[in-house]
N, C-alpha and C positions, 0 to 999 in steps of 0.2 A: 566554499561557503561554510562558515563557522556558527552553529547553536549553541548557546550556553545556558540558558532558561530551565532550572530543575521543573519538572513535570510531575504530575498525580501520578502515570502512568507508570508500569514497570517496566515500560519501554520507553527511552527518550533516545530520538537522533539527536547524536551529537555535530556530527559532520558528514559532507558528503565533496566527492570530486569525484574524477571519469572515474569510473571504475571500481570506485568501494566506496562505500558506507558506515561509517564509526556506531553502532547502535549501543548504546549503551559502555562505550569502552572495548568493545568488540570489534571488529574490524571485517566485514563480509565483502565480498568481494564475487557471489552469485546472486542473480535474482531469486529474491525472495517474497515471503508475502509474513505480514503483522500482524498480530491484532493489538490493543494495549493491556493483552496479559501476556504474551507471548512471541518467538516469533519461530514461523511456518517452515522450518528449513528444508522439507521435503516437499514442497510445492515445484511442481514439473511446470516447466516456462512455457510458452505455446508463441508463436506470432499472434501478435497484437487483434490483427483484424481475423483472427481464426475461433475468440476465446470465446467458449462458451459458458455458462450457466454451470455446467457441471465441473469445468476448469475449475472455478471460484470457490467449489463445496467447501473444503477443508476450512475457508473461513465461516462459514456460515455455525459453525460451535460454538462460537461465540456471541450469536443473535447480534450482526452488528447492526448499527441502523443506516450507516455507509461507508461504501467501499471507497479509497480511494486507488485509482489505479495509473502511477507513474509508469510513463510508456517511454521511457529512458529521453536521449539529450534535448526532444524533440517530443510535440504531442502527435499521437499517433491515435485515431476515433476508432476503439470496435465497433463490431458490429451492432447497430442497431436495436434489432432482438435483444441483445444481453443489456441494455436501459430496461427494456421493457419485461425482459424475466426476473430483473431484481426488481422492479417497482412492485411487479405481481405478489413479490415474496415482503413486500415494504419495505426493502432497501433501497437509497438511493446509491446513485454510483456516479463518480464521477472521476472522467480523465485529465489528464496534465502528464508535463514533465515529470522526472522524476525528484528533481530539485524543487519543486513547485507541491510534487504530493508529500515530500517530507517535512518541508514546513508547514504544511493543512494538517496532516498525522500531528504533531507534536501541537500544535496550539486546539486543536479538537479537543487529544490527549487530555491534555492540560485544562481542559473545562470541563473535563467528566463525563465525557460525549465516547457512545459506543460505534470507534471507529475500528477497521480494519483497513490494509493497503497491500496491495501487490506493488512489487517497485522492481522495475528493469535496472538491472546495472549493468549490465553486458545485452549489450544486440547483439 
């Protein structure tokens, strides 16, 4: 799946397939997590339905107002709690694939909106 829509953001997904992520001309090929100033390269990965609140910290520097969290080729639901620890905190959070949260990330992006995303590339 090919992007090509320049964005506001300092991050734009260009492209994604199994396995890597084109972010900006860049090419990653671990899970990572975003925000649209940056991107998180030291975010430690967790299974899906394990992640907590405190997993998520390191985006929270960025006061997003949502997370998106691609749970690689396939949607995969955390845990319940973590809706409800980021609503506490006013984030919304919501899961998807990961080809599904990279086009939500770049069209957010691209309207000015304070998004962040964790995106599985590798199970």
């Amino acid at each position: 799946m090919k992007f090509t829509k320049d964005q506001i953001s300092n991050i734009t997904i260009r492209h994604i397939e199994s396995g890597t992520i084109n972010i900006g001309g860049e090419l990653v090929c671990n899970n990572i997590a975003l925000t649209t100033n940056g991107i998180i390269r030291n975010w430690q990965a967790c299974v899906i339905e394990e992640l907590t609140e405190q997993d998520l910290g390191p985006l929270f520097v960025s006061e997003p107002e949502l997370v998106l969290l691609g749970t690689g080729p396939q949607l995969i639901f955390p845990p319940r709690e973590l809706f409800f620890a980021l609503a506490r905190r006013g984030i919304g959070l919501e899961a998807m694939d990961t080809a599904a949260a990279c086009r939500t990330f770049n069209i957010l992006a691209s309207e000015g909106r304070r998004v962040a995303a964790v995106l599985i590339v590798k199970n």
